[in-house]
Every structure is written in structure tokens, then in C-alpha cells.
C-alpha atoms as a printed R data frame, in Angstrom:
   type eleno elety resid chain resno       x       y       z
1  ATOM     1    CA   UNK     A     1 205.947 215.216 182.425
2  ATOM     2    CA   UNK     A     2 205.301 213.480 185.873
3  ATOM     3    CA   UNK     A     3 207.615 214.986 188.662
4  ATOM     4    CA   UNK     A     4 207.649 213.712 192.348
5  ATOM     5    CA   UNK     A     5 205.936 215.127 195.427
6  ATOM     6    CA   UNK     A     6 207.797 217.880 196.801
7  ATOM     7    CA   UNK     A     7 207.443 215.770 199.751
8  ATOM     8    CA   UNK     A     8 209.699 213.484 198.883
9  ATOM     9    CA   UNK     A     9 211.781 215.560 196.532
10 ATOM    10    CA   UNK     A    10 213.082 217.015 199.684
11 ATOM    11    CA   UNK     A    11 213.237 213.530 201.544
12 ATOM    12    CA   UNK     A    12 215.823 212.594 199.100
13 ATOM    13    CA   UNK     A    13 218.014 216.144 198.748
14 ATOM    14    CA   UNK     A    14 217.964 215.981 202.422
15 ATOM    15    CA   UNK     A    15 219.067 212.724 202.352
16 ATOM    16    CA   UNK     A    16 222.002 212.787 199.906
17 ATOM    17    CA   UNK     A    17 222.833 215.997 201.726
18 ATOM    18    CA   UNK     A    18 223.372 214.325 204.647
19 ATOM    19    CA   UNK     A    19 224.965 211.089 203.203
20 ATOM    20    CA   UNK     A    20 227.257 213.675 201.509
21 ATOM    21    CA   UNK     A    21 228.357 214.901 204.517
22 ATOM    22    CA   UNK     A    22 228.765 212.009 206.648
23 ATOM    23    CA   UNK     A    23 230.815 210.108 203.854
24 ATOM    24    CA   UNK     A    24 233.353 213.280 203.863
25 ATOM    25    CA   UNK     A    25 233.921 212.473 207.078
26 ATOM    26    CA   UNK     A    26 233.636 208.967 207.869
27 ATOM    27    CA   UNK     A    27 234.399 207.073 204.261
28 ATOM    28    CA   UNK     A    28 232.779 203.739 205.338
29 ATOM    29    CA   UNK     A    29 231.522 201.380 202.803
30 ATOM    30    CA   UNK     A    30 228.089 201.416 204.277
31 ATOM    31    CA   UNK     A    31 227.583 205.288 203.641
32 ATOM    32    CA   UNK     A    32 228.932 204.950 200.026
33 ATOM    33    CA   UNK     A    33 226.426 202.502 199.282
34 ATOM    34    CA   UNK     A    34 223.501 204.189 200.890
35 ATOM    35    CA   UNK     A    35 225.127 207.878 199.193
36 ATOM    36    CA   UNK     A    36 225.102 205.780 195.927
37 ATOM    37    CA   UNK     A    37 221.332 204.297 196.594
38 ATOM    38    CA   UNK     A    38 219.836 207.755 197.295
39 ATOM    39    CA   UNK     A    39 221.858 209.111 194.130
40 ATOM    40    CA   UNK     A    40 220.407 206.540 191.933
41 ATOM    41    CA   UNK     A    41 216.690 207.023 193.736
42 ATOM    42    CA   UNK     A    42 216.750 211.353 192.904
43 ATOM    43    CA   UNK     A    43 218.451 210.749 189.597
44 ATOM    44    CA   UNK     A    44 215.648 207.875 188.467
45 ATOM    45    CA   UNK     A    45 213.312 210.788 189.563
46 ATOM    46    CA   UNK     A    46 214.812 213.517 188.166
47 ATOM    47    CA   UNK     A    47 215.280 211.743 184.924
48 ATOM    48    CA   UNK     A    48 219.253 212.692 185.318
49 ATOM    49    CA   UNK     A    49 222.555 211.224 185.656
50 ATOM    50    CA   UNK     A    50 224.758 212.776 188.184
51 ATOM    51    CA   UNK     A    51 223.694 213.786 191.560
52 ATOM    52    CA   UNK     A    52 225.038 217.344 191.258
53 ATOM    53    CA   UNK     A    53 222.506 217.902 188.526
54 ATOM    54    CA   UNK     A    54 219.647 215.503 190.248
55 ATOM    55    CA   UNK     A    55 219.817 218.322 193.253
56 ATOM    56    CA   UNK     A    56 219.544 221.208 190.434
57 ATOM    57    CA   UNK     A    57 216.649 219.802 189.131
58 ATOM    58    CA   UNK     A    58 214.596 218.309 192.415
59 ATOM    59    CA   UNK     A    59 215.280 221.490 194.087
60 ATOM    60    CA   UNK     A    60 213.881 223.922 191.182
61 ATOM    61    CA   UNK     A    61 210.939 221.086 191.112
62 ATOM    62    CA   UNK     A    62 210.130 221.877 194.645
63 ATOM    63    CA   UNK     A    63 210.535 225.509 194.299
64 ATOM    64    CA   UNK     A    64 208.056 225.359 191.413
65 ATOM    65    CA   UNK     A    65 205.608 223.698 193.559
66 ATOM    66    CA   UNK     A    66 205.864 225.719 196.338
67 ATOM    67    CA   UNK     A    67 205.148 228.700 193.683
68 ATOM    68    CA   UNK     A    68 202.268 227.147 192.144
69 ATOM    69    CA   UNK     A    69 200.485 226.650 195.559
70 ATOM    70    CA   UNK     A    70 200.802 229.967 197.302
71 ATOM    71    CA   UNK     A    71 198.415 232.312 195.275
72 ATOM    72    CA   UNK     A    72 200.256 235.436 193.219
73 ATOM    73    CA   UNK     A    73 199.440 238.690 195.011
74 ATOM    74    CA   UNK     A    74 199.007 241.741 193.618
């Protein structure tokens, strides 16, 4: 299975994150659209539907890869 660069698996929570916030705040059209771009963007990536699961998923993905490239220690 391909997965993202963790990279820009975090460019994208971060980003929904943030367009999360701002939209409970300030409903404006243009952060709904940009929420609902990113959404679309993480869930293409994640191969999922809903953003709630999209963040599950891109944040174990990073956590995985962060795993993989600090050596086990024993």
C-alpha cells in the first residue's frame, strides 16, 4: 500500500486542524470550502471518507513512520 510522506501527512492534519478551528469561530463560506478541500485532499490520501477517520489514520501513518526511522534500543 502507498501512504504519503509524513511530511505532508502532517501538512494536511495541521491544516484541517486549523480550518476546524477557525470555521467554529468564524463560519464564512471561504473557510468551509477550504475545510472541505483539505478534507477531501487527507481523505483521497488516506483512502477514507470522513475527516474524523482521515485524522485516525494519517496520524497513526505518521506515528508509524516516525517508529520505523528511529532505531529500536535495547
Amino acid at each position: 500500500m502507498l501512504t504519503a510522506s509524513p511530511s505532508l501527512l502532517r501538512e494536511l492534519i495541521e491544516r484541517c486542524e486549523t480550518l476546524q478551528r477557525r470555521l467554529a469561530t468564524q463560519h464564512t463560506a471561504d473557510i468551509a470550502r477550504q475545510l472541505d478541500n483539505a478534507t477531501y485532499t487527507l481523505c483521497v490520501i488516506t483512502g477514507t471518507r470522513q475527516l474524523d477517520t482521515a485524522l485516525f489514520v494519517a496520524r497513526r501513518q505518521v506515528a508509524e513512520a516516525m517508529r520505523r526511522q528511529q532505531p529500536l534500543r535495547r
